[in-house]
C-alpha positions in Angstrom: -25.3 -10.9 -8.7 -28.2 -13.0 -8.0 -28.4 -16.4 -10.2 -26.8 -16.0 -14.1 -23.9 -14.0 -14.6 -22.5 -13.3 -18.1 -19.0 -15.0 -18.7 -17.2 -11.6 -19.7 -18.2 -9.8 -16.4 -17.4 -13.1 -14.5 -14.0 -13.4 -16.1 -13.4 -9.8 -15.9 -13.9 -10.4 -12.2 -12.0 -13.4 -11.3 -9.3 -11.8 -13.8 -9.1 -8.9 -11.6 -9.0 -10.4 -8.5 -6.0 -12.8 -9.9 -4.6 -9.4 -10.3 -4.8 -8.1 -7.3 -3.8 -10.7 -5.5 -0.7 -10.7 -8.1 0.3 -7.4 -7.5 -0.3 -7.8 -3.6 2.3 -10.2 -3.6 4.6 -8.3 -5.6 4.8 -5.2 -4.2 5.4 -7.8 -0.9 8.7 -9.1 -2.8 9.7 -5.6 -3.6 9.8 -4.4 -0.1 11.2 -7.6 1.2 13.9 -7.4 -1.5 14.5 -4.0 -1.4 13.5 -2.8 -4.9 11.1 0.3 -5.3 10.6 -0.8 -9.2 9.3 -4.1 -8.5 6.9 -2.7 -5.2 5.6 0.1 -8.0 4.8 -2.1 -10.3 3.2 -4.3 -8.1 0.8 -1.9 -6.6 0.2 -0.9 -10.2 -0.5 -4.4 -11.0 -2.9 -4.6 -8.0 -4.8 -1.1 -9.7 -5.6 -2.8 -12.6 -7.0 -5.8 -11.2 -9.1 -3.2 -8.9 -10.5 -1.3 -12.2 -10.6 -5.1 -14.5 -13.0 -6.1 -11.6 -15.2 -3.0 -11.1 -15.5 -3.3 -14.7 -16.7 -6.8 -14.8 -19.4 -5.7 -11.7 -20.7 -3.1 -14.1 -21.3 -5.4 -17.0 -22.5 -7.9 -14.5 -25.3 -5.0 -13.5 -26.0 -3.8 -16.8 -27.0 -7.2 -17.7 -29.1 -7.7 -15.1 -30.6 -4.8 -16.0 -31.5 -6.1 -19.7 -33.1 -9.1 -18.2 -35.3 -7.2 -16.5 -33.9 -8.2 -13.4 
């Protein structure tokens, strides 16, 4: 990821993260408050995030790619 990156990968990435970090948080309310729904779908949360950003990594590469980078 060396100099330009295209805005869909980059969003794709910082939307991911925002994700994780999301569903981090949420799975930490669910334990705390004792409710195995919310934890779930936190953690699911966080997998999502993992996958939006691994997809924003690979369009990040495939366009370096095209610019004969």
């Amino acid at each position: 990821m060396g100099g330009h990156m295209d805005k869909d990968a980059e969003k794709d990435i910082v939307e991911g993260k925002k994700k994780q970090v999301e569903g981090k948080v949420q799975q930490e309310v669910g334990k705390l408050g004792g409710d195995p729904g919310r934890e779930a779908g936190g953690w699911t949360k966080e997998q999502h995030g993992k996958a939006q950003e691994g997809v924003g990594e690979i369009k990040d590469s495939l366009d370096g790619k095209n610019d004969g980078r």
